[in-house]
C-alpha positions, -999 to +999 in steps of 0.1 A: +186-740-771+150-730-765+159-714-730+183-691-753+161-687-784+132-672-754+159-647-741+166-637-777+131-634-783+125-616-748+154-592-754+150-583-792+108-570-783+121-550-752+150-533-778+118-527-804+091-517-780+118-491-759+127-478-795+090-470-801+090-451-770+116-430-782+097-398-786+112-369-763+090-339-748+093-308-766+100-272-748+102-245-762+122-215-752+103-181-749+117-146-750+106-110-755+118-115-795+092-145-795+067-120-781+067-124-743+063-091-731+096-094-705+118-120-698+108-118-661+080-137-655+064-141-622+038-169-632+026-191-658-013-205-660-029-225-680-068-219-689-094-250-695-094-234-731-057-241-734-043-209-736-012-199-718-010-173-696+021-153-687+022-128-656+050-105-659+066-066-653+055-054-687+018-070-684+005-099-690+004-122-723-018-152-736-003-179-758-021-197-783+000-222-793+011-198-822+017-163-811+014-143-782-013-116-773-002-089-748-028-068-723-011-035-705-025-008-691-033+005-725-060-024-725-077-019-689-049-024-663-038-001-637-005-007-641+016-033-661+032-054-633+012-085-629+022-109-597-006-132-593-031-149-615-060-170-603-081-192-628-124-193-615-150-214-622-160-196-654-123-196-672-119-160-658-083-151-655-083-127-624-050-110-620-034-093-590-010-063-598+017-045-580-011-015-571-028-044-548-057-043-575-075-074-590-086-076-625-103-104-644-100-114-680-130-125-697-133-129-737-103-109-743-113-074-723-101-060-691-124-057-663-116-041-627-129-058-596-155-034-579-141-033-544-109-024-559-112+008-536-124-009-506-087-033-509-066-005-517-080+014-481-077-017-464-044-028-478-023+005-476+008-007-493+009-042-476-001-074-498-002-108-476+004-136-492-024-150-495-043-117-508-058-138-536-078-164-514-091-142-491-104-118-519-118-152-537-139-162-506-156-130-505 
């Protein structure tokens, strides 16, 4: 009887402490009426501030947990397209466009990389893939 009344015992603390873990992830589904600026979306970053970044065709949009702040070329950008985003050392969004630009984010304002010129003369319409990395080791 005591064999039985420890497998009770056993059983009925595995059904409570599984119930406790109960608690399921929540997602949430964003779209252009939630304020994304497309529904295509080429990346997604998170900063060490927390913020969410979205890279996309229309430009590019930060998420604060609450609503959603959009930068385009109205704001500093050369054009809206925005393929690639790389988070530096300082919490500096840098972003690579479809021009073959780079552009960094820092407290809310646009700012163009300096050798912009110098990458569009050496690129000429051809991106590699790893663009990003070789412009970061510069």
């Amino acid at each position: 009887m005591k064999h039985w009344l420890a497998i009770a015992s056993c059983y009925l603390c595995t059904v409570f402490l599984a119930s406790g873990q109960g608690s399921k992830p929540l997602f949430f589904h964003f779209t252009p009426q939630n304020g994304l600026p497309s529904s295509q979306i080429y990346q997604v970053l998170q900063d060490n501030s927390g913020y969410l970044w979205f890279a996309s065709d229309h430009g590019l949009a930060k998420y604060n947990g609450y609503e959603f702040t959009k930068f385009t070329s109205a704001d500093g950008l050369e054009d809206n397209t925005v393929f690639k985003m790389v988070l530096d050392s300082r919490n500096r969004v840098w972003l690579q466009t479809f021009s073959g630009r780079l552009f960094y984010l820092e407290n809310d304002s646009i700012y163009s990389y300096k050798f912009n010129p110098l990458i569009v003369n050496l690129v000429k319409n051809y991106v590699p893939l790893n663009f990003m990395w070789i412009v970061w080791r510069m």
